[in-house]
C-alpha positions in Angstrom: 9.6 8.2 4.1 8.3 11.8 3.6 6.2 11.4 6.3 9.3 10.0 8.8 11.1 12.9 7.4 7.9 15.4 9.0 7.9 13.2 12.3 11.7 13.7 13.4 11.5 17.1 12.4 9.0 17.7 15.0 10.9 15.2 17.5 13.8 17.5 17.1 12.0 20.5 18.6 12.2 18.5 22.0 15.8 19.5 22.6 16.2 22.9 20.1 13.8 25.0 22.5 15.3 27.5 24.6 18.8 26.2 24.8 21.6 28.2 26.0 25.0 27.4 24.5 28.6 27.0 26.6 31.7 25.7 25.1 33.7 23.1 27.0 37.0 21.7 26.1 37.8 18.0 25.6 40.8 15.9 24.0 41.4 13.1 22.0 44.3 11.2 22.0 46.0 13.3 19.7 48.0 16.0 21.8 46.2 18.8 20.0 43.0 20.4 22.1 39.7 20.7 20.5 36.5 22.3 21.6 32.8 21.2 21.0 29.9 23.1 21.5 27.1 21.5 24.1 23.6 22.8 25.3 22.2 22.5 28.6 19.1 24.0 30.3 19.2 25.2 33.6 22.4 22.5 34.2 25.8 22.6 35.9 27.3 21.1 33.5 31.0 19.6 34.7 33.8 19.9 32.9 34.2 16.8 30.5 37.1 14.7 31.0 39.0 11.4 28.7 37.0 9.7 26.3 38.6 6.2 27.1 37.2 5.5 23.7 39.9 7.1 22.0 42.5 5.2 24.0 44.9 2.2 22.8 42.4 -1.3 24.2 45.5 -3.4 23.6 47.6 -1.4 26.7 46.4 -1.9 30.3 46.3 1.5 32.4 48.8 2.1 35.1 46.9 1.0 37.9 43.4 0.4 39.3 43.0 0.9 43.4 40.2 1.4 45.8 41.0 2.8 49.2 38.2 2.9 51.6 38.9 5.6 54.4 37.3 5.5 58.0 33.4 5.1 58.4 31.7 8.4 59.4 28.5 9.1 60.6 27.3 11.4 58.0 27.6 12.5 54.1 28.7 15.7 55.4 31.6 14.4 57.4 32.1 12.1 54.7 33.0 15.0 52.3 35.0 16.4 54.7 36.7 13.3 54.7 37.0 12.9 51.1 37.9 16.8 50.4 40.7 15.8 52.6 41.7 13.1 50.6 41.8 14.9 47.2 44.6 17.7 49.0 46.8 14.5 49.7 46.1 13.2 46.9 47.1 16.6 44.6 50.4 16.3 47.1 51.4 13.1 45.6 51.6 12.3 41.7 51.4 9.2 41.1 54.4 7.1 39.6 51.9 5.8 36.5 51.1 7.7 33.4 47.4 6.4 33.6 45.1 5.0 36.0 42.2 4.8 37.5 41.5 5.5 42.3 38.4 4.8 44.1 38.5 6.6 47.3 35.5 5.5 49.5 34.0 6.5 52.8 31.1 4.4 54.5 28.5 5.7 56.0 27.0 4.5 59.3 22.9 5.3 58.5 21.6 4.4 55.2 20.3 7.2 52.8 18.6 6.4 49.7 20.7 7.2 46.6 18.2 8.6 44.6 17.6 11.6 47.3 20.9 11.9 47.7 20.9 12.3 44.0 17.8 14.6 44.1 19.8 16.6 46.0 22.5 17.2 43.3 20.8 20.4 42.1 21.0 18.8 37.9 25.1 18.5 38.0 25.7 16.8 35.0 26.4 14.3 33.6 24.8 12.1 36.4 23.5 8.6 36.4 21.3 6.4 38.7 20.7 2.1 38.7 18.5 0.2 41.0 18.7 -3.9 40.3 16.2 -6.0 41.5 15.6 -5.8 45.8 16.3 -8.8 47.5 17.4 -11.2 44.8 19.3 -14.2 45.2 22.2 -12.7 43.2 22.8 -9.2 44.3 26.2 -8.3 44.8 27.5 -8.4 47.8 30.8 -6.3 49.6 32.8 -7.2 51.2 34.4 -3.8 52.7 37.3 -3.0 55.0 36.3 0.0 57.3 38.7 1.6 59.9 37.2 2.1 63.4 38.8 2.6 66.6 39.8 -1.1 67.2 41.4 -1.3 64.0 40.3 -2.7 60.2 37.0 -4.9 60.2 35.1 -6.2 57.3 31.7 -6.5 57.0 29.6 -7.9 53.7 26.6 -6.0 52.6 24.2 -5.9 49.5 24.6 -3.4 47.3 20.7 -1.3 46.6 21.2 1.6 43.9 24.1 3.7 43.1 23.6 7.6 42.2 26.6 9.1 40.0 27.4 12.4 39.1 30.5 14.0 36.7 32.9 11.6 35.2 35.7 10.7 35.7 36.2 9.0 32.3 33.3 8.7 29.5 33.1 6.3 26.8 30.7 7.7 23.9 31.0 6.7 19.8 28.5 7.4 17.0 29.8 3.9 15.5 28.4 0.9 16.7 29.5 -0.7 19.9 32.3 -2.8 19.0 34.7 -5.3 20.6 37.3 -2.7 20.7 35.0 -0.3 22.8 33.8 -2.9 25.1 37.7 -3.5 25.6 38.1 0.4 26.2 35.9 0.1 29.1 37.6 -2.9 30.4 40.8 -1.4 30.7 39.4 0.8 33.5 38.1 -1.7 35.6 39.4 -5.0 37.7 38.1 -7.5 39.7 39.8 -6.0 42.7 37.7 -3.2 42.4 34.1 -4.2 42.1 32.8 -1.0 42.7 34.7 0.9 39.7 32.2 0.5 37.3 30.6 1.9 33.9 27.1 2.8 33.9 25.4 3.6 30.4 23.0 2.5 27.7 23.6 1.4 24.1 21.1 1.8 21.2 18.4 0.0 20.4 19.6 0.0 16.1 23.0 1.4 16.1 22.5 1.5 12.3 19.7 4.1 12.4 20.0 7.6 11.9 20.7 9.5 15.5 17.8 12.1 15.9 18.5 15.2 17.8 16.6 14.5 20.7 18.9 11.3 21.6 22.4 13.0 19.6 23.9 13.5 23.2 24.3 10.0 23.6 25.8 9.0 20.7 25.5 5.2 19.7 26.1 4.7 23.5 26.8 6.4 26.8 28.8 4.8 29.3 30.3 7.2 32.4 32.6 6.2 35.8 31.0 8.4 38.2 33.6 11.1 39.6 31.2 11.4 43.0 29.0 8.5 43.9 26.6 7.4 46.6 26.2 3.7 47.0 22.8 2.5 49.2 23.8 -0.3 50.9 21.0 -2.9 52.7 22.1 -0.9 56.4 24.3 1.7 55.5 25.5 4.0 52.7 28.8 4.9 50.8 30.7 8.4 49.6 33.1 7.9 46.9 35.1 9.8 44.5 37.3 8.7 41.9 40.0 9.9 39.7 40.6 8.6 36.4 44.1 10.0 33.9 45.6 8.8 30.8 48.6 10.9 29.8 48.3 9.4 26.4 45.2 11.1 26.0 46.0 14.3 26.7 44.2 14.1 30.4 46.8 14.3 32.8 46.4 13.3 36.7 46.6 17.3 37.5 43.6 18.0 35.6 41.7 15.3 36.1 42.3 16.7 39.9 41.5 19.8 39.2 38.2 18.5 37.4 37.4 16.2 40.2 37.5 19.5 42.5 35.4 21.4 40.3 32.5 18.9 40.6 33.3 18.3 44.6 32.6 22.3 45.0 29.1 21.8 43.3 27.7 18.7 45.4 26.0 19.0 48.4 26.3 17.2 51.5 22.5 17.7 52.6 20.4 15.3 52.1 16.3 15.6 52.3 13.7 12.7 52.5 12.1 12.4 49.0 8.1 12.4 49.1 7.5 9.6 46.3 4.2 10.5 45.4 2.6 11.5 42.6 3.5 15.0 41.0 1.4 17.9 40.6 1.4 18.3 37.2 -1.3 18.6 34.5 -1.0 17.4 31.3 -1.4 19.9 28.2 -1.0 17.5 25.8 -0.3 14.1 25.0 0.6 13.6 21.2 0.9 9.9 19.9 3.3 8.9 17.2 2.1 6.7 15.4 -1.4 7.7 16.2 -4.4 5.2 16.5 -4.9 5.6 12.7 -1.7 4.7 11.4 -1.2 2.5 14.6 -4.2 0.2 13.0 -2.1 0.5 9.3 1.0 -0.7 10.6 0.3 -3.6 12.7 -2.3 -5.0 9.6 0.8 -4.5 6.9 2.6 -6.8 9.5 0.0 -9.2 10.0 -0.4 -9.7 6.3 3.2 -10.2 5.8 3.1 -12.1 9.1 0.5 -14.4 7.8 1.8 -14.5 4.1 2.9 -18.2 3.2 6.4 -17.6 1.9 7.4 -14.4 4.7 9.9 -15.8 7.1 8.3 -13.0 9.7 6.9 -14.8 12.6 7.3 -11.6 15.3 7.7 -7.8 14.8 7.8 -5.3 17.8 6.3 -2.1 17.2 7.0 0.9 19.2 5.0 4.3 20.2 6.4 7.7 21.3 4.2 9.8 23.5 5.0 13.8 23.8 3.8 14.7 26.9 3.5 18.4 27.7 2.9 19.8 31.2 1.7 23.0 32.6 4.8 22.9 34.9 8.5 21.2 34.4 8.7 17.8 35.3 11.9 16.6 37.2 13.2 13.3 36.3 14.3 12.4 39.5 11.3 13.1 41.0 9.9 10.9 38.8 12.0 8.4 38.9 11.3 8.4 42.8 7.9 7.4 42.2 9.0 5.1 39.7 10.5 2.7 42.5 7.0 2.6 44.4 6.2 1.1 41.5 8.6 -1.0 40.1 9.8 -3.0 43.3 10.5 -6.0 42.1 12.1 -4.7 38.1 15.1 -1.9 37.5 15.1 1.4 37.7 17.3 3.7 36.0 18.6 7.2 34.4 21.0 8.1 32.4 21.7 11.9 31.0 25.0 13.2 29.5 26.2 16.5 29.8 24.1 18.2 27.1 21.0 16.0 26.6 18.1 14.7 28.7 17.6 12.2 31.3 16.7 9.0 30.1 14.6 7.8 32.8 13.0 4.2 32.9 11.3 1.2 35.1 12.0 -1.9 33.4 10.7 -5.3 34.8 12.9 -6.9 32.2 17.0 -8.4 32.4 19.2 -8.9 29.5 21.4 -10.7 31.5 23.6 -10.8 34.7 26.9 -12.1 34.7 29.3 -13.1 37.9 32.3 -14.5 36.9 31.3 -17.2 34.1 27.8 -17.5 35.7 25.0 -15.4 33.5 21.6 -15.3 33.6 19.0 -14.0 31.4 15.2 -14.1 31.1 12.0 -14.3 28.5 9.1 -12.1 29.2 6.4 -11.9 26.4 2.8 -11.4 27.2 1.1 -8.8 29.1 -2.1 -8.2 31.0 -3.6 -5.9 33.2 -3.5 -7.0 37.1 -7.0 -7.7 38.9 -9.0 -5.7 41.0 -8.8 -8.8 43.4 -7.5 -12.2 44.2 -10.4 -14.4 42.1 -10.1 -11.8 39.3 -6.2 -11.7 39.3 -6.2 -15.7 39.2 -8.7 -15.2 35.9 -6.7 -13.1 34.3 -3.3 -15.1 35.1 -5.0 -18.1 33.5 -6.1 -16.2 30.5 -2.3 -15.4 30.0 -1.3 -19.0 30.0 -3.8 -20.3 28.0 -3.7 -17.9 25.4 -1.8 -19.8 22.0 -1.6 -16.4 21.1 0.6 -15.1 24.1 2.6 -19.0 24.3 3.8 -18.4 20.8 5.0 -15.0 21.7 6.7 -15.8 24.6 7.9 -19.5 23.2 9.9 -17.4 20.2 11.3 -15.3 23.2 12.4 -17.9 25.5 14.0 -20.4 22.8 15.9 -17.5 20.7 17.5 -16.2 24.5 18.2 -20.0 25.0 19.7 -20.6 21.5 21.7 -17.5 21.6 22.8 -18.7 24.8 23.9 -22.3 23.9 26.4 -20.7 21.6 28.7 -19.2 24.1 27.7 -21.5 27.3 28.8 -24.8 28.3 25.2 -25.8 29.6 22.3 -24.0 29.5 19.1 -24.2 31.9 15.6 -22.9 31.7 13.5 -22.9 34.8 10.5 -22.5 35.0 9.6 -23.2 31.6 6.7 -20.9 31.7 5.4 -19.2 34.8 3.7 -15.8 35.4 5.1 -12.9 36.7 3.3 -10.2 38.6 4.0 -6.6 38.8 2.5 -4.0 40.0 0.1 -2.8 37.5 1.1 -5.9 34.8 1.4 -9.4 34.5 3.8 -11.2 31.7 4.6 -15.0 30.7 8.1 -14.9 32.3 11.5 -17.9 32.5 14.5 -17.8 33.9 17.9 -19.4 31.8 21.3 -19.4 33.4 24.7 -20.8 32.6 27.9 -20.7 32.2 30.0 -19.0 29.9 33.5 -20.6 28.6 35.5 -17.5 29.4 34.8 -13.8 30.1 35.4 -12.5 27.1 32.3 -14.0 26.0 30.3 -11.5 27.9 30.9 -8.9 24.7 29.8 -11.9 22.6 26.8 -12.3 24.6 25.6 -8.7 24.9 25.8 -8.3 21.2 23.9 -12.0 20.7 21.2 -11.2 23.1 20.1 -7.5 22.0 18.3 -7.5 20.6 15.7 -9.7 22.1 12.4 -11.0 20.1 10.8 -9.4 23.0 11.7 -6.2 21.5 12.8 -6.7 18.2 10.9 -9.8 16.6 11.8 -12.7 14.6 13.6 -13.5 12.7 15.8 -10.5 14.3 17.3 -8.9 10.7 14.0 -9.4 9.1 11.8 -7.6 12.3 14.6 -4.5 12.4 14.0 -3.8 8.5 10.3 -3.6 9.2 10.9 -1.5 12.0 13.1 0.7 10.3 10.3 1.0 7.6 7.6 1.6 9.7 8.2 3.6 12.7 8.7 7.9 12.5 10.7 8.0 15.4 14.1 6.9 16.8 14.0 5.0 19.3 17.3 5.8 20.6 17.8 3.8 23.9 14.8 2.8 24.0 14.6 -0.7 24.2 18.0 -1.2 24.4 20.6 -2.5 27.0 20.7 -0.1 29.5 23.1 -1.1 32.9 26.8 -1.4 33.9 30.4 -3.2 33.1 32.2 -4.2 36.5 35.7 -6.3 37.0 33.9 -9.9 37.5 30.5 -8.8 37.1 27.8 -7.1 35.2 24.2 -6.4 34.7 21.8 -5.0 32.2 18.2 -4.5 32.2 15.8 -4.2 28.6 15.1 0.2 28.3 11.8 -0.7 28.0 8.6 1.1 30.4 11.5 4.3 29.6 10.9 8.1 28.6 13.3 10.9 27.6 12.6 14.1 30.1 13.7 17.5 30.2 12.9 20.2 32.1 10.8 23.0 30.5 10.3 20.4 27.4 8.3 17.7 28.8 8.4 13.7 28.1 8.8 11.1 25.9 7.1 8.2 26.6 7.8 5.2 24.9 6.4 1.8 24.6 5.9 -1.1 22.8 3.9 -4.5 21.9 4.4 -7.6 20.0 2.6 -8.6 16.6 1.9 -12.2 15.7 -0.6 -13.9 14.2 -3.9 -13.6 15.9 -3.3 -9.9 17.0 -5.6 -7.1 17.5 -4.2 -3.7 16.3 -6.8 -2.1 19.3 -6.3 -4.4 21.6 -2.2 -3.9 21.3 -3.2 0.0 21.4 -4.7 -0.8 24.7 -1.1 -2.6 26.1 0.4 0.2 25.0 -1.8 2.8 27.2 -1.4 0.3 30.1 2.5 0.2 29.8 2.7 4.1 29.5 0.4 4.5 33.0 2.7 3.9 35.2 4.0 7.7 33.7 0.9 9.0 32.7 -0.9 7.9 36.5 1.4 9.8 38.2 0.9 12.9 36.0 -2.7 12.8 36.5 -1.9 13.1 39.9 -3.1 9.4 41.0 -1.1 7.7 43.5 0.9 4.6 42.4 -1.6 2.0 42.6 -2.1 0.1 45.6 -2.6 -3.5 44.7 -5.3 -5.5 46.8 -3.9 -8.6 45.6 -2.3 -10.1 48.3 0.7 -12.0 46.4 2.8 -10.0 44.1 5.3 -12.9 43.7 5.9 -14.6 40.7 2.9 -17.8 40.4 3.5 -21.0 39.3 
């Protein structure tokens, strides 16, 4: 314990380094105003707005409305539009005490939303999500735009969305409960698919918060004051205003907070390069390093492999400080991320006085549309091939290894199990399959069905995370070891990491994630099962390969161009 004492001492040094410190105001839902320090580095940091945490669950808001205005050729003329829209709108108080307006513009061109996000100059708090391209289930919009002839509709896929300020928050050091996830609900309808909360929750809520990750509390979830939605042709402008009288955030200063943020973004947008950067690295500092890496995963294979242990799997965990001769910017990053990670989820998440949480997950938690979910097992890893014949090789290796099938078998039968519980029917197809990314391969299977009623979805979310994938098995019996073993917080790391809508949501596994800051470098993180039959330096070697998809691009390689021919999953 000494030792994890040393280790998060050193962690906290990642965010205590030239800070500068600014004093905001927020309220809680007492009348009485109270002011927190934050730090930021080099941020704009927006002023804070409600904590809908603090609010009253049981009592619906006022109202929740979307208004899309005329399509316009341009973000510029789209924040004309929408500046427009905030005078009327600071003309006309609304009759409710609380509520919650979407005001949207379409776009006629499609921009990416991570340069439009790029282009934000660091306003914070900001977020970003890319699902999956392409996929069966995307949502799709069905928006009413004004044009010369009058109101059409026309339906469209919805790509990434890029968020910055908020317009309400929802951040607790407690565990995420019932109550919170009812918090969030209260702010968002099925009417309004596109008012949504985008955050991440903890991988163990019950372990101490290190400094690094003590902006996000036990989660982070935000409503974007200004977003941009990419859609499959076209784009989106938005801006929304959320007020609670009963939490001290009336509708004039969550106006006047909205027009503060409006004044910061910019309506210029530039074409992101998404290559590799040009940093070097200075250092690269393992924790646990190959030493004690070794002593940890043999204590768990002998209590894996004792007679009377009920541990079958335990996931253990690196972190990876990564210093760089010049400042890395997570969006940047990011950027090159999505070369990479075409077919899995990209994301980042950073409050108002903390770093970005960055990541490219192949993995989902689940998606739910309605009383449809979805989830998946992915266990198993190995490296792709330098060519077709080779890839095959390896790909067969994978699913004949009884090593990797019992990995992914305790996986794929917990999800199902957990599943069960709150679903009518439940069905896995394929059983087991393999599925290609760019750099890595993993046993993958897909399970849908159908849950009873919606309020299941909290149920769900709490069942599901966390996985065996990244936890172990039995789960209580895994997170003690873990909690034992590791030196570092994982914070988000490995936890759910997406978005609440009105009839839908989605959350990918914060795996393949690192915490960046500028002028403090990266933390990379990354993990690997243990189960009998492991080889602690042959799970050192996953670990390097799922860490190179950051570390590549640092040593200025281009994402990797893949001579296999079919990157599709293979049956």
């Amino acid at each position: 314990m000494a030792a994890a004492a040393v280790a998060r001492h050193c962690l906290a040094r990642f965010t205590d380094s030239e800070t500068t410190k600014c004093t905001l105001s927020y309220f809680h839902h007492t009348s009485s105003r109270q002011s927190i320090q934050v730090f930021y580095n080099k941020y704009q940091v927006c002023t804070l707005s409600m904590n809908g945490c603090q609010g009253d669950s049981k009592f619906p808001i006022g109202t929740i409305e979307t208004r899309t205005l005329g399509a316009v050729p341009s973000p510029a003329v789209a924040m004309e539009r929408l500046n427009l829209a905030i005078g009327e709108l600071k003309s006309n108080l609304p009759p409710c005490s609380s509520g919650i307006i979407r005001l949207q513009v379409p776009i006629q061109q499609q921009i990416e939303a991570i340069e439009w996000l790029h282009a934000q100059d660091e306003i914070l708090p900001r977020c970003f999500f890319s699902g999956r391209r392409g996929r069966a289930n995307a949502s799709n919009l069905l928006i009413d735009t004004i044009n010369g002839n009058g109101y059409t509709s026309f339906g469209q896929n919805l790509v990434s969305v890029a968020g910055v300020g908020s317009a309400v928050f929802f951040r607790q050091l407690h565990p995420f409960s019932y109550d919170d996830w009812k918090s969030i609900k209260r702010f968002l309808s099925s009417k309004c698919p596109l008012i949504r909360a985008y955050g991440a929750i903890r991988f163990d809520a019950r372990a101490n918060i290190s400094s690094e990750w003590k902006a996000f509390g036990s989660f982070y979830f935000m409503v974007p004051q200004v977003e941009f939605d990419e859609l499959e042709e076209s784009s989106m402008l938005a801006i929304m205003v959320a007020w609670d009288d009963a939490l001290s955030w009336t509708w004039d200063e969550a106006i006047d907070s909205l027009e503060a943020t409006m004044q910061r973004v910019a309506s210029i947008v530039v074409k992101l390069r998404k290559e590799s950067s040009k940093e070097f690295i200075l250092s690269n500092n393992h924790i646990p390093n190959k030493t004690h890496w070794d002593l940890a995963v043999k204590r768990a294979l002998e209590i894996i492999n004792t007679s009377n242990s009920p541990l079958i799997k335990v996931v253990l965990a690196r972190s990876s400080k990564v210093l760089t001769a010049t400042n890395i910017d997570p969006i940047s990053w990011l950027a090159c991320l999505q070369v990479e990670g075409e077919n899995g989820y990209q994301f980042c998440l950073q409050p108002p006085n903390g770093p970005a949480f960055i990541g490219n997950t192949p993995e989902q938690l689940f998606h739910r549309k309605w009383l449809s979910i979805s989830s998946e097992a992915m266990a198993g890893t190995r490296a792709r091939g330098g060519s077709t014949t080779l890839d095959l090789e390896i790909e067969h290796d994978l699913l004949s290894s009884p090593k990797d099938h019992l990995e992914f078998t305790i996986v794929r039968e917990s999800i199902q199990n957990k599943l069960e519980s709150v679903c009518e029917r439940v069905a896995v197809e394929p059983k087991k399959t393999v599925r290609k990314l760019r750099r890595i391969q993993h046993l993958f299977s897909q399970l849908a069905g159908n849950l009873k009623t919606e309020d299941d979805e909290f149920e769900i979310l709490s069942s599901l995370h966390p996985t065996p994938a990244v936890c172990g098995f039995p789960t209580e019996t895994a997170r003690l070891f873990i909690s034992e073993t590791e030196l570092f917080d994982r914070g988000m790391f490995a936890g759910p990491v997406g978005w609440f809508g009105g009839g839908e949501s989605e959350f990918a596994v914060g795996i393949r994630s690192a915490l960046v800051q500028k002028g403090l470098g990266a933390l990379i993180y990354a993990g690997t099962g243990i189960v009998e039959g492991s080889n602690p330096t042959l799970e050192w070697d996953e670990l390097e390969l799922k860490t190179s998809q950051f570390t590549k691009l640092l040593q200025l390689e281009d994402p990797w161009q893949s001579k296999v021919e079919n990157l599709e999953t293979i049956n």
